[in-house]
PDB file of N, CA, C and O in Angstrom:
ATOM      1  N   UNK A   1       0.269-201.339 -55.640  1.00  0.00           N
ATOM      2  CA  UNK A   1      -0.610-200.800 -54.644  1.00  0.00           C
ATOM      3  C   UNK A   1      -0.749-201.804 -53.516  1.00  0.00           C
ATOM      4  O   UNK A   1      -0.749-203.028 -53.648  1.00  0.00           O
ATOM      5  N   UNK A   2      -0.877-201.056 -52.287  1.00  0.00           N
ATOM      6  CA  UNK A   2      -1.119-202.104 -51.130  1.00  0.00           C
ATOM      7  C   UNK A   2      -2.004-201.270 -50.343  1.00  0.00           C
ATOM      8  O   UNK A   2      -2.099-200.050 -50.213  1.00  0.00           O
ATOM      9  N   UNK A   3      -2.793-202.524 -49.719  1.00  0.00           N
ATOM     10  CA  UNK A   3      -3.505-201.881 -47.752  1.00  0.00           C
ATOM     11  C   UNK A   3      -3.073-201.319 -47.444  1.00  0.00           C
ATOM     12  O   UNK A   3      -2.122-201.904 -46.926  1.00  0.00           O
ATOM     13  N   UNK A   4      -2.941-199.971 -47.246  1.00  0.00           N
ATOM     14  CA  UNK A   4      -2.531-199.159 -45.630  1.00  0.00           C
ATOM     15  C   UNK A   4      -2.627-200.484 -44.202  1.00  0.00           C
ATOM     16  O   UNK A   4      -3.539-201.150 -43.711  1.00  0.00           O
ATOM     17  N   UNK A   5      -1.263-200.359 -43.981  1.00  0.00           N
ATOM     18  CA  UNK A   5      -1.566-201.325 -41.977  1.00  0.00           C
ATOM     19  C   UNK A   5      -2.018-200.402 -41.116  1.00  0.00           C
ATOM     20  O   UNK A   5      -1.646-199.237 -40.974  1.00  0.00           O
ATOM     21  N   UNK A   6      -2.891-201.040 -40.520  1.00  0.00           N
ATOM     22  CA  UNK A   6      -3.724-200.480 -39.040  1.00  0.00           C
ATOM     23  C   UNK A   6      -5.188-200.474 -40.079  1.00  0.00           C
ATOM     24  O   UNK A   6      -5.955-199.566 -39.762  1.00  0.00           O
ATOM     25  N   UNK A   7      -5.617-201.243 -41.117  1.00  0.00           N
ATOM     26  CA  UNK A   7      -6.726-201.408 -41.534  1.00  0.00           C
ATOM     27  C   UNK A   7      -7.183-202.616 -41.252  1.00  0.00           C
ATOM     28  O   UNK A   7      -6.272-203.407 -41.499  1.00  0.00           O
ATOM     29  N   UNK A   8      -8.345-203.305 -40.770  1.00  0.00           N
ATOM     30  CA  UNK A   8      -8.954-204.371 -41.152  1.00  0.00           C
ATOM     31  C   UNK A   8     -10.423-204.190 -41.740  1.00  0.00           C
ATOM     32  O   UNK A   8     -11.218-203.335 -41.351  1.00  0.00           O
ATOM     33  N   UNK A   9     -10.697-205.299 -42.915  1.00  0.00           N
ATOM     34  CA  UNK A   9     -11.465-205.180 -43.453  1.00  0.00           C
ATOM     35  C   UNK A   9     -12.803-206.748 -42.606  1.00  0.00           C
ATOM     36  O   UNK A   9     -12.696-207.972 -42.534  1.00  0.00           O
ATOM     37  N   UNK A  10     -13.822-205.804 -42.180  1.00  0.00           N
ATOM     38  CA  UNK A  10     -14.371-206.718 -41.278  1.00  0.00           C
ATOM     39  C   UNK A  10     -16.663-206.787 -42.400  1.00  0.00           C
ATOM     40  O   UNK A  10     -17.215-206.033 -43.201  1.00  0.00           O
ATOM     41  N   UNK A  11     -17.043-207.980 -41.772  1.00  0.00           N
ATOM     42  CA  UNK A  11     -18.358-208.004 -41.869  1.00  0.00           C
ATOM     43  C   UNK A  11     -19.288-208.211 -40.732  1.00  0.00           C
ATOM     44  O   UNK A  11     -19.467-209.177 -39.989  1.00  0.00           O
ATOM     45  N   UNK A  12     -19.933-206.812 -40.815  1.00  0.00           N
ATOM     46  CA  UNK A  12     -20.761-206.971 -39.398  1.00  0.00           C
ATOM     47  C   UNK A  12     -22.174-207.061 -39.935  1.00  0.00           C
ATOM     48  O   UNK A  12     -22.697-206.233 -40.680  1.00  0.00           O
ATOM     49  N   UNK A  13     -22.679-208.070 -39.505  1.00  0.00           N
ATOM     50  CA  UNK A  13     -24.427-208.078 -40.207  1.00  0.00           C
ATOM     51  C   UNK A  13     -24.792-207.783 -41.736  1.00  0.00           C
ATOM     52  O   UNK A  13     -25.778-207.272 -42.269  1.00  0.00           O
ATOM     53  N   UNK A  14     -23.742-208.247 -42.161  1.00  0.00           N
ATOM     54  CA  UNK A  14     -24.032-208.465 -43.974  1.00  0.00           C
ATOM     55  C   UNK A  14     -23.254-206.979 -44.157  1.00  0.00           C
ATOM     56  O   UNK A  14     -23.588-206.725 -45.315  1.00  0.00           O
ATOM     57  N   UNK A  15     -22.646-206.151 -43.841  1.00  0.00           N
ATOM     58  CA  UNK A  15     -21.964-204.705 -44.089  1.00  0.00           C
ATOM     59  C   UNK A  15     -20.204-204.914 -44.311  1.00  0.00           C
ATOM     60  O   UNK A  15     -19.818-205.527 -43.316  1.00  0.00           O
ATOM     61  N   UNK A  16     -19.525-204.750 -44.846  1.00  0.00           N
ATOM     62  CA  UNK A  16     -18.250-204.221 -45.325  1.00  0.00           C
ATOM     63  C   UNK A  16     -17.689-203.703 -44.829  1.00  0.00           C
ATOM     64  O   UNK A  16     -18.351-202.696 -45.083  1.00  0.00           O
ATOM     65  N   UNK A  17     -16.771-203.258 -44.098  1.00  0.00           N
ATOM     66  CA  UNK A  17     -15.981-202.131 -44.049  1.00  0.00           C
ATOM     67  C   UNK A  17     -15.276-202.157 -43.755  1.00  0.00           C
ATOM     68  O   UNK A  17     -15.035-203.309 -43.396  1.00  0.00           O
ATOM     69  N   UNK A  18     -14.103-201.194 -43.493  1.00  0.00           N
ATOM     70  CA  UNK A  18     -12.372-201.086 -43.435  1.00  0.00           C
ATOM     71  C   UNK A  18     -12.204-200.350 -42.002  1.00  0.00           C
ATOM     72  O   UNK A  18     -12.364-199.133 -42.098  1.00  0.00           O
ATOM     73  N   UNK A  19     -11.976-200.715 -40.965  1.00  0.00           N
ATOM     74  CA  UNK A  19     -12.028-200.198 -39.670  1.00  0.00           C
ATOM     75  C   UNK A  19     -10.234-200.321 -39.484  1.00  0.00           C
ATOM     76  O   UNK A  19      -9.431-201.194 -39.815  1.00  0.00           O
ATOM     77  N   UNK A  20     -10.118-199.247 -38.925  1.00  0.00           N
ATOM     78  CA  UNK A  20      -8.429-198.800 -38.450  1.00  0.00           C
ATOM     79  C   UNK A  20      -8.487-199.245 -36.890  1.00  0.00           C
ATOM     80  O   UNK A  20      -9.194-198.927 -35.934  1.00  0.00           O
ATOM     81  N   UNK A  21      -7.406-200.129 -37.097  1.00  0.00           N
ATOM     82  CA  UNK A  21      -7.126-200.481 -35.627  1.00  0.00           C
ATOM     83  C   UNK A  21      -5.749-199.984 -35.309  1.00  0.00           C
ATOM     84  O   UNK A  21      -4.994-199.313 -36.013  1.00  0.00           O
ATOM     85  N   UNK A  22      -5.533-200.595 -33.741  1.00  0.00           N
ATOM     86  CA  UNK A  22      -4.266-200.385 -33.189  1.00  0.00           C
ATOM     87  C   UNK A  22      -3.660-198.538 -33.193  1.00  0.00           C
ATOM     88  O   UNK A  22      -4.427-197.665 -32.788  1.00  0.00           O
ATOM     89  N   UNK A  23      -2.607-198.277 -33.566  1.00  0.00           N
ATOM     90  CA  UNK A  23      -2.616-196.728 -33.492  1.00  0.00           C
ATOM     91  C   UNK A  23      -3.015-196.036 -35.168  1.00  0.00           C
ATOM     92  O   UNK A  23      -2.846-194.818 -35.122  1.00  0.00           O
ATOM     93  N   UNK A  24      -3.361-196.379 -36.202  1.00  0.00           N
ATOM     94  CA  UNK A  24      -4.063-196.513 -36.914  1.00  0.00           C
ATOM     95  C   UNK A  24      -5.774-195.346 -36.404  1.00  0.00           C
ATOM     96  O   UNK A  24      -6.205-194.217 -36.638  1.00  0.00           O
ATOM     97  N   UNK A  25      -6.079-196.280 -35.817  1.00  0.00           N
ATOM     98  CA  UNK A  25      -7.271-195.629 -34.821  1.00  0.00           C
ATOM     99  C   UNK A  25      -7.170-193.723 -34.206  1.00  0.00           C
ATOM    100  O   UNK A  25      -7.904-192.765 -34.448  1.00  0.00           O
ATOM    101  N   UNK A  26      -6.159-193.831 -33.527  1.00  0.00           N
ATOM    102  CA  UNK A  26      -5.333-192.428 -33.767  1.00  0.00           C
ATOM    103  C   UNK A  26      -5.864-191.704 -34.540  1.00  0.00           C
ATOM    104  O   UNK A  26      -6.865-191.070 -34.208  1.00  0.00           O
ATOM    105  N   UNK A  27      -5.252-191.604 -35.934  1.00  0.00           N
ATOM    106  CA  UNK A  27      -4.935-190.730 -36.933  1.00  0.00           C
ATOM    107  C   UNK A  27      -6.377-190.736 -37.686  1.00  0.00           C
ATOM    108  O   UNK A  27      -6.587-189.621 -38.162  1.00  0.00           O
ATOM    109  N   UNK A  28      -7.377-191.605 -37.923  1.00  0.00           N
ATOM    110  CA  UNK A  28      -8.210-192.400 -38.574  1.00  0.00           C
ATOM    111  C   UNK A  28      -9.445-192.196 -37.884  1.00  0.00           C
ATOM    112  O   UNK A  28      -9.642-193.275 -37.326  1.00  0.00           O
ATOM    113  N   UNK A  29     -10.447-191.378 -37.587  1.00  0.00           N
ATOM    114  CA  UNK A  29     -11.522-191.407 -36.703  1.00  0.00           C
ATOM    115  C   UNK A  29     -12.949-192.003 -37.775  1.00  0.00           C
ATOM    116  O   UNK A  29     -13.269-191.155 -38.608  1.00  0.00           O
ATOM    117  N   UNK A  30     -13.455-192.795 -37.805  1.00  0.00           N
ATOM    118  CA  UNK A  30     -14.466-193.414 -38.711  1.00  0.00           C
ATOM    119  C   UNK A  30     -14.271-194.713 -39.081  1.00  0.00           C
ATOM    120  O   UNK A  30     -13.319-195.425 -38.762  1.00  0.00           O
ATOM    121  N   UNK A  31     -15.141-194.978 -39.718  1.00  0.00           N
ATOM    122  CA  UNK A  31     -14.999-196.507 -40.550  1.00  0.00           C
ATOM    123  C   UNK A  31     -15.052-196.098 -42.047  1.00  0.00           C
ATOM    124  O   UNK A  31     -15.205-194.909 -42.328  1.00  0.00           O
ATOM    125  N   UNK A  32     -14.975-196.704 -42.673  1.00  0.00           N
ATOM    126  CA  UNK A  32     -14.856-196.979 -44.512  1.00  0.00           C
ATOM    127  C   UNK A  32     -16.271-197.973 -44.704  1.00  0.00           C
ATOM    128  O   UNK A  32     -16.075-199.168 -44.486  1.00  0.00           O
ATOM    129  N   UNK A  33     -17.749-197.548 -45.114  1.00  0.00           N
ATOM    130  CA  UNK A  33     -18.170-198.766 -45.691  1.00  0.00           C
ATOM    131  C   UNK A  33     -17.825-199.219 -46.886  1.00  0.00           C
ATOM    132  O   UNK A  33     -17.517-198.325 -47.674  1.00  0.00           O
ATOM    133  N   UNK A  34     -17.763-200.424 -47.335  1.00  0.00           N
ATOM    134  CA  UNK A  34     -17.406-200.894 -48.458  1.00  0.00           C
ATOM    135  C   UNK A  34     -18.868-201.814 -49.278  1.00  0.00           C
ATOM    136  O   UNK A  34     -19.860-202.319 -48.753  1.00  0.00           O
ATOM    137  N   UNK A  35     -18.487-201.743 -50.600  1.00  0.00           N
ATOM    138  CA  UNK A  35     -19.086-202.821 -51.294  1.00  0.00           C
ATOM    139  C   UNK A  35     -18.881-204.338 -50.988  1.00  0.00           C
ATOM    140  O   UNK A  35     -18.005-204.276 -50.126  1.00  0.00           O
ATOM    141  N   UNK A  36     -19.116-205.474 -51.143  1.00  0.00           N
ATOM    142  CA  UNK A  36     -18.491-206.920 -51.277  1.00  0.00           C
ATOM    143  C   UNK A  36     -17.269-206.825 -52.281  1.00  0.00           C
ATOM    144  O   UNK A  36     -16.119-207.075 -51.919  1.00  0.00           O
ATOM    145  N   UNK A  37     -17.632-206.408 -53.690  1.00  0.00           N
ATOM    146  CA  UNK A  37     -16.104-206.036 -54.207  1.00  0.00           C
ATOM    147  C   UNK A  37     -15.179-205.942 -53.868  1.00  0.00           C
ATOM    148  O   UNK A  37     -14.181-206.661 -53.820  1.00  0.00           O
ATOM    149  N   UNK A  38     -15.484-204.802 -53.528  1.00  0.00           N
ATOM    150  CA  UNK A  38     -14.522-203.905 -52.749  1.00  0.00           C
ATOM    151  C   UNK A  38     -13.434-204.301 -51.320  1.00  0.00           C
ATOM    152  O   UNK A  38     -12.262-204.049 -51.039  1.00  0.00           O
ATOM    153  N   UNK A  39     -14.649-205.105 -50.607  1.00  0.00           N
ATOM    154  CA  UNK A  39     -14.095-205.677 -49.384  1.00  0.00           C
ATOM    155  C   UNK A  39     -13.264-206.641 -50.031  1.00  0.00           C
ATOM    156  O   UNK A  39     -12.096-206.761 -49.661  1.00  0.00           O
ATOM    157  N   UNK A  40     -13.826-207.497 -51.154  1.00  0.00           N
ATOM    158  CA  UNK A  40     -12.585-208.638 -51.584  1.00  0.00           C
ATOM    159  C   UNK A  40     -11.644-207.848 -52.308  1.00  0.00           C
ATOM    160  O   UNK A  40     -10.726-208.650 -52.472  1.00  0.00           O
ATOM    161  N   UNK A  41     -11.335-206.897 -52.783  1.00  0.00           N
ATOM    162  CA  UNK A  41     -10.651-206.570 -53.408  1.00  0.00           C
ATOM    163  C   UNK A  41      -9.048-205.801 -52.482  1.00  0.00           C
ATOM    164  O   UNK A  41      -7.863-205.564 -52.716  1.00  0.00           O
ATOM    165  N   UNK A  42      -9.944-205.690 -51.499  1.00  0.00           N
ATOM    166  CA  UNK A  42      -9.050-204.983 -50.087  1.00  0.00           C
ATOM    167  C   UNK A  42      -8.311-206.358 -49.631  1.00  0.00           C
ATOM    168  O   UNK A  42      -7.128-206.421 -49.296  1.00  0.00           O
ATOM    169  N   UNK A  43      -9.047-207.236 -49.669  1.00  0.00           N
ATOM    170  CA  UNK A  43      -8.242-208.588 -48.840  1.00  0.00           C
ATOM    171  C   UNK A  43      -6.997-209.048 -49.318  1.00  0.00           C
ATOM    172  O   UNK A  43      -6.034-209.303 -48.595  1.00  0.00           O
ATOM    173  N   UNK A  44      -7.041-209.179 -50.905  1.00  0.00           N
ATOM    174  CA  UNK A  44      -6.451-209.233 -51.836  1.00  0.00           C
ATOM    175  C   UNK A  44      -4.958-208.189 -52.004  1.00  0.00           C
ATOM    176  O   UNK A  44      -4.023-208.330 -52.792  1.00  0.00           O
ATOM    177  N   UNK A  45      -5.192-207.045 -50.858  1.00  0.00           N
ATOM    178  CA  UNK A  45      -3.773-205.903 -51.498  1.00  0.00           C
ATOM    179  C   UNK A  45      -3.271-206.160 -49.603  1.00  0.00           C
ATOM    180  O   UNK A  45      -3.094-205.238 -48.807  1.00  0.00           O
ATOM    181  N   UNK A  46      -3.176-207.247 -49.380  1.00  0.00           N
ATOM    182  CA  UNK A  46      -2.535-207.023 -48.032  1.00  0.00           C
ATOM    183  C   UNK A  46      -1.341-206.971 -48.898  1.00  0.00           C
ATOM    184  O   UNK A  46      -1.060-205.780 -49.035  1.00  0.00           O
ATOM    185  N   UNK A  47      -0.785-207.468 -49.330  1.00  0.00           N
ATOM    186  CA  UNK A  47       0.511-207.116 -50.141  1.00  0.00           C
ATOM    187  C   UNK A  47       0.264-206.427 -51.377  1.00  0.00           C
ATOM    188  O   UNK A  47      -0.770-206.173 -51.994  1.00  0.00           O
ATOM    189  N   UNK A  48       1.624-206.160 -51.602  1.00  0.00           N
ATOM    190  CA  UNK A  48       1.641-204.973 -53.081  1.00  0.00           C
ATOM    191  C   UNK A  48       0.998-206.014 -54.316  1.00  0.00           C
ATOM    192  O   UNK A  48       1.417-207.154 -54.519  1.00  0.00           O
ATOM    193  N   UNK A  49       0.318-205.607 -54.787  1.00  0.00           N
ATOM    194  CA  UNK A  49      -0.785-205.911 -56.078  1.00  0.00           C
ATOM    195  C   UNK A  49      -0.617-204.764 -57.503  1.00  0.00           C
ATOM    196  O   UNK A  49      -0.583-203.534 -57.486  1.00  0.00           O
ATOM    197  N   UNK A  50      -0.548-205.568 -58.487  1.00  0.00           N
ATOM    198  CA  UNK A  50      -0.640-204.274 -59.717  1.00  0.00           C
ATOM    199  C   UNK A  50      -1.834-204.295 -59.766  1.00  0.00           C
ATOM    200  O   UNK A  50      -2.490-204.772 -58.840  1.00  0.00           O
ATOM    201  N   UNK A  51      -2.428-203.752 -60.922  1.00  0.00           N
ATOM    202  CA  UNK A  51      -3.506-203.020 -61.512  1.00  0.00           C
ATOM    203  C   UNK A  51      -3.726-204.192 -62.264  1.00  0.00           C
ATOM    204  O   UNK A  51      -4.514-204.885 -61.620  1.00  0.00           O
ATOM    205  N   UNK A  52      -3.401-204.761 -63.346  1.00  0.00           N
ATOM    206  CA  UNK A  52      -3.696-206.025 -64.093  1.00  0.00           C
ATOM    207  C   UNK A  52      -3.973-207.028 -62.863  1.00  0.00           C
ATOM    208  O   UNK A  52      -5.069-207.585 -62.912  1.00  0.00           O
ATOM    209  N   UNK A  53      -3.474-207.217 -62.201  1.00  0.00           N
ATOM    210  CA  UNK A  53      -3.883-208.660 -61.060  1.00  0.00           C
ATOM    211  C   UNK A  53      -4.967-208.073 -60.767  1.00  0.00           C
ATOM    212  O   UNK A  53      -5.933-208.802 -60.990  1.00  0.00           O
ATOM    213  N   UNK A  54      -5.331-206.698 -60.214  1.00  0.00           N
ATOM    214  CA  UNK A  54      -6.639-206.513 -59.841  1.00  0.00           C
ATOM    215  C   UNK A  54      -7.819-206.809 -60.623  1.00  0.00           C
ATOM    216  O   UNK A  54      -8.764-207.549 -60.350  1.00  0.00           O
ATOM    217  N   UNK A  55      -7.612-206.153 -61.564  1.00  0.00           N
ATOM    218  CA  UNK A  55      -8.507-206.790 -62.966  1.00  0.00           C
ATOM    219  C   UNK A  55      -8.694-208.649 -62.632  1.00  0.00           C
ATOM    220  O   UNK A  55      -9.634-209.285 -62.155  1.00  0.00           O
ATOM    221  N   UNK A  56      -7.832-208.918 -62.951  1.00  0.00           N
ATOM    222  CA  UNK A  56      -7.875-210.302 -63.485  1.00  0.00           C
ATOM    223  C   UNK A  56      -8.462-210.605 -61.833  1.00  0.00           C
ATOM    224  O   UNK A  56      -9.580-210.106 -61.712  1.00  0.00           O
ATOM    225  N   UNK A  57      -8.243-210.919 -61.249  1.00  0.00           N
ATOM    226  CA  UNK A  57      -8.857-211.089 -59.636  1.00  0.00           C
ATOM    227  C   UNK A  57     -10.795-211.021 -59.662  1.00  0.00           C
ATOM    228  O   UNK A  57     -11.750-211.717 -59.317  1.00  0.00           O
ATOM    229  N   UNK A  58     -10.455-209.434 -60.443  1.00  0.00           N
ATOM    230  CA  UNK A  58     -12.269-209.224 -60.264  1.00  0.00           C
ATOM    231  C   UNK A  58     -12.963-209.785 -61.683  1.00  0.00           C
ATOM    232  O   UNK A  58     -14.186-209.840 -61.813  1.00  0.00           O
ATOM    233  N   UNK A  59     -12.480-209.995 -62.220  1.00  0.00           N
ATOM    234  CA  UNK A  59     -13.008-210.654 -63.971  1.00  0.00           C
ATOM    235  C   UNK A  59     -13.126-212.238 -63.554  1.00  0.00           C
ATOM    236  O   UNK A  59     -14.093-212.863 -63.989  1.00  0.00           O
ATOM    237  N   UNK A  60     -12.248-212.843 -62.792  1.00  0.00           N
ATOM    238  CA  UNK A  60     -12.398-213.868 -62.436  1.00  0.00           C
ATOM    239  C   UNK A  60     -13.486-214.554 -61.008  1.00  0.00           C
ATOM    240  O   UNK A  60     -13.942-215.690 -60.881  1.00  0.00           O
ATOM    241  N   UNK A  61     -13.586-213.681 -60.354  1.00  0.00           N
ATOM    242  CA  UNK A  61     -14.640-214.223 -58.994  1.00  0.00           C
ATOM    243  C   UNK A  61     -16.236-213.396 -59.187  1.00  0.00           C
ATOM    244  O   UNK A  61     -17.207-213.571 -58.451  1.00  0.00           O
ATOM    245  N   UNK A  62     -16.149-212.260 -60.665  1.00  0.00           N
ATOM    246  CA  UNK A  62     -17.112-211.617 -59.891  1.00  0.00           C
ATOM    247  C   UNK A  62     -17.740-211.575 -62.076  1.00  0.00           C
ATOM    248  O   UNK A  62     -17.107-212.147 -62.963  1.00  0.00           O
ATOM    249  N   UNK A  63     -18.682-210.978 -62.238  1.00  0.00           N
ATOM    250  CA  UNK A  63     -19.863-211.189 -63.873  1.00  0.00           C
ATOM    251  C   UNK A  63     -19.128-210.102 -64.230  1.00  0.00           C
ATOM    252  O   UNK A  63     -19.815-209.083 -64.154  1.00  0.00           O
ATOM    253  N   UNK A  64     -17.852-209.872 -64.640  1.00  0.00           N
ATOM    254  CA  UNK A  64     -17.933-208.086 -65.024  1.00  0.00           C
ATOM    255  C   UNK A  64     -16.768-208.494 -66.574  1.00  0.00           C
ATOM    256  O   UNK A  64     -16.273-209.607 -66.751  1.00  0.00           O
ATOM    257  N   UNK A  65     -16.632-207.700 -67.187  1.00  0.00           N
ATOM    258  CA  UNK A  65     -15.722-207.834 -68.436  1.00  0.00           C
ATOM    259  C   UNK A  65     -14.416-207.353 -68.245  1.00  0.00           C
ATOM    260  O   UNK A  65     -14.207-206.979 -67.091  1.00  0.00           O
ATOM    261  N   UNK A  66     -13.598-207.262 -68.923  1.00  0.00           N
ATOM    262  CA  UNK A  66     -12.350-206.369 -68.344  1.00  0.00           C
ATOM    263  C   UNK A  66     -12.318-204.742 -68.373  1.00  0.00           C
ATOM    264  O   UNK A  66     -11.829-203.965 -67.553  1.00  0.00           O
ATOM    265  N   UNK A  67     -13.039-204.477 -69.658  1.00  0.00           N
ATOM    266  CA  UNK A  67     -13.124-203.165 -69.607  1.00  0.00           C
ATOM    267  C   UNK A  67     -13.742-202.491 -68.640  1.00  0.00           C
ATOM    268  O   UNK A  67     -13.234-201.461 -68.195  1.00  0.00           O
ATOM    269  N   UNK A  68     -14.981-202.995 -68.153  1.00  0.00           N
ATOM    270  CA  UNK A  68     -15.664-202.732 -67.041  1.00  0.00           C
ATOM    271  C   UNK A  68     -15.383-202.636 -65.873  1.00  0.00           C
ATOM    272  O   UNK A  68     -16.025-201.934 -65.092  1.00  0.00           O
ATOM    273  N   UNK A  69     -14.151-203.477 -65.490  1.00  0.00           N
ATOM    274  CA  UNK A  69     -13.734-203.934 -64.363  1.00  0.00           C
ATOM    275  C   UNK A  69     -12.592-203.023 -64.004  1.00  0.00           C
ATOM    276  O   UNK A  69     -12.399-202.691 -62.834  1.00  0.00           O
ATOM    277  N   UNK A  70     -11.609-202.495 -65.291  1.00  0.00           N
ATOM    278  CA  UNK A  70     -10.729-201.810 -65.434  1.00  0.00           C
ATOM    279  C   UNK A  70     -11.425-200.302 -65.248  1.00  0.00           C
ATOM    280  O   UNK A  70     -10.823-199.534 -64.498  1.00  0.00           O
ATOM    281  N   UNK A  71     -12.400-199.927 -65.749  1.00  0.00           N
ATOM    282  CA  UNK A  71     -13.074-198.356 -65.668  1.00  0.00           C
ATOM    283  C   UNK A  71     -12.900-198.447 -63.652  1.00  0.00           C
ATOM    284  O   UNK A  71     -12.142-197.773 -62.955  1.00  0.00           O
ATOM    285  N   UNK A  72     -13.957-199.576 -63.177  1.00  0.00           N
ATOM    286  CA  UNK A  72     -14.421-199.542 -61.872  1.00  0.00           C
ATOM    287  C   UNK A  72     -13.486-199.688 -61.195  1.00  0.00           C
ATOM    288  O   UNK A  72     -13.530-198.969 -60.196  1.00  0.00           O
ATOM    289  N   UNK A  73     -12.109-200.673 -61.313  1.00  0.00           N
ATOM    290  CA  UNK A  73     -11.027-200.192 -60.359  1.00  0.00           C
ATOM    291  C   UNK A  73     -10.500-198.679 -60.676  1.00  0.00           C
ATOM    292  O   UNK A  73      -9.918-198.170 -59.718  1.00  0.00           O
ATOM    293  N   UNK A  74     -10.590-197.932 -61.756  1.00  0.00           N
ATOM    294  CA  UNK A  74      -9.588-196.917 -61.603  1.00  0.00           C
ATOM    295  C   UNK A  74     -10.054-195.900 -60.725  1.00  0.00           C
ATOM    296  O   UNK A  74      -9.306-195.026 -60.287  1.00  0.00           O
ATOM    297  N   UNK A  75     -11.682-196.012 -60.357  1.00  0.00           N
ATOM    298  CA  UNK A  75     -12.586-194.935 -60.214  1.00  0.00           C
ATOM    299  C   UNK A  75     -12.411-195.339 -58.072  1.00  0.00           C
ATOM    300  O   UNK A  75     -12.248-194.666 -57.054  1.00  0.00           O
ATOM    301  N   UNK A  76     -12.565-196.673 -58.394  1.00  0.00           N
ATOM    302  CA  UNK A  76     -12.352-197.229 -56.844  1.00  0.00           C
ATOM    303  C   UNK A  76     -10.636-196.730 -56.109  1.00  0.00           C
ATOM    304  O   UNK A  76     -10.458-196.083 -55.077  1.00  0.00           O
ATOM    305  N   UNK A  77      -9.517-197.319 -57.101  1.00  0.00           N
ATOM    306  CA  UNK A  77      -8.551-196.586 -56.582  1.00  0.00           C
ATOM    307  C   UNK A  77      -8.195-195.249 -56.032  1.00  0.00           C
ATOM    308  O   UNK A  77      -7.768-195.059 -54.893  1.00  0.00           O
ATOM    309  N   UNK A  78      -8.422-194.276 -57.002  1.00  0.00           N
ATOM    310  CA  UNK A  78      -8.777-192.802 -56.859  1.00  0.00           C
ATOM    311  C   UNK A  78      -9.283-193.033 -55.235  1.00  0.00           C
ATOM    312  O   UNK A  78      -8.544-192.922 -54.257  1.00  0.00           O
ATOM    313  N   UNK A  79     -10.442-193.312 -55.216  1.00  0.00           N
ATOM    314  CA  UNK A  79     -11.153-193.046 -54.067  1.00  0.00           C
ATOM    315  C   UNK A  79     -10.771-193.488 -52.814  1.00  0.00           C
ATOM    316  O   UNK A  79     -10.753-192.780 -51.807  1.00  0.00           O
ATOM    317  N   UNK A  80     -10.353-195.086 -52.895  1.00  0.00           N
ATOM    318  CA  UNK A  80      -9.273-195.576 -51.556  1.00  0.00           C
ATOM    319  C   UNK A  80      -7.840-194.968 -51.029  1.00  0.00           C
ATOM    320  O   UNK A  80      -7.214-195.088 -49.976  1.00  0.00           O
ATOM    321  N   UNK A  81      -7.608-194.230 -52.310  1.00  0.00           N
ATOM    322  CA  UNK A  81      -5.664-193.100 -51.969  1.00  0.00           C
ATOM    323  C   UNK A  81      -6.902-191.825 -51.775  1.00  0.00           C
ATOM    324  O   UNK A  81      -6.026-191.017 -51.467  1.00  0.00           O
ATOM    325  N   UNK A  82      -7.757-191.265 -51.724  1.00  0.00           N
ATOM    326  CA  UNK A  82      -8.004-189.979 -51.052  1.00  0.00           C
ATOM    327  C   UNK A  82      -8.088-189.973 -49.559  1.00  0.00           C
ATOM    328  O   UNK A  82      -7.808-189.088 -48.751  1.00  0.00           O
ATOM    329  N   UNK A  83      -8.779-191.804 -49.314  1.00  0.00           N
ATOM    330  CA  UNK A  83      -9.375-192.005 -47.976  1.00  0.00           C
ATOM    331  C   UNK A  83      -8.435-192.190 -47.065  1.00  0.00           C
ATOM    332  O   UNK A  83      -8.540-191.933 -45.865  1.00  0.00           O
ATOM    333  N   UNK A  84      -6.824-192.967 -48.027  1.00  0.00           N
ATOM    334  CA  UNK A  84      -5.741-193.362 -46.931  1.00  0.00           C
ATOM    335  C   UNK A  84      -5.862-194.878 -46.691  1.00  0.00           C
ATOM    336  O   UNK A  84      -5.267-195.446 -45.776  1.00  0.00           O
ATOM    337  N   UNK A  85      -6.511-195.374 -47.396  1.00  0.00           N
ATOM    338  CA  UNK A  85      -7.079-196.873 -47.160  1.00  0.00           C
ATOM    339  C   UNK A  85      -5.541-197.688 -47.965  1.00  0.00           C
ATOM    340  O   UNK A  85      -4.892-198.650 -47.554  1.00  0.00           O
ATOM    341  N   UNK A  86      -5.385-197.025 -48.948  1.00  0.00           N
ATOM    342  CA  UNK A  86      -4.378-197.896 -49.927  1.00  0.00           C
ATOM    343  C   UNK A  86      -3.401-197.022 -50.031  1.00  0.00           C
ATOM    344  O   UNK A  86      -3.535-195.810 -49.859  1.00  0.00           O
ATOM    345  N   UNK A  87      -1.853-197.888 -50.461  1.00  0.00           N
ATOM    346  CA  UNK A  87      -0.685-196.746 -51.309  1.00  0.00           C
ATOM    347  C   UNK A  87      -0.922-196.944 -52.571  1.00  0.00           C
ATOM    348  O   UNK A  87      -1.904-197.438 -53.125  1.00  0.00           O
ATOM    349  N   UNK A  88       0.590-196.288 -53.221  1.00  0.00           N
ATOM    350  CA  UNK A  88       0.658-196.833 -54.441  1.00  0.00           C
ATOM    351  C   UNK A  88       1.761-197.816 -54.487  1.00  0.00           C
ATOM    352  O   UNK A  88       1.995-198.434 -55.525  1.00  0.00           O
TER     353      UNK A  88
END
């Protein structure tokens, strides 16, 4: 899995989110808010990333277990490939 390009993941006043730039912007009318997770977890797939690195990424910087971490990426993935935010 990777970033969709023409995304940046920015913090404006303590907020998250995935804003489409360049022609990106185009196709893309809105922003994405994000969690902190989430935003690190986006920084993390500028390149192609598996599913185990993601895990291990968020088990390692953030209080969560693997199973936990594994439920919450699958539920987060789903949701970033509906938005266009990520591939596979």
């Amino acid at each position: 899995m990777k970033r969709c390009e023409g995304f940046e993941v920015v913090n404006i006043a303590g907020e998250y989110m995935a804003v489409p730039v360049g022609e990106r912007s185009k196709s893309f009318q809105g922003i994405v808010v994000l969690n902190e997770a989430v935003a690190f977890i986006l920084e993390n797939m500028k390149e192609d990333i598996s599913m185990d690195k993601i895990v291990k990424i968020l088990t390692e910087n953030y209080d969560v277990n693997k199973e936990r971490a594994t439920h919450d990426i699958e539920i987060m993935i789903k949701k970033l490939l509906e938005v266009g935010l990520i591939t596979e």
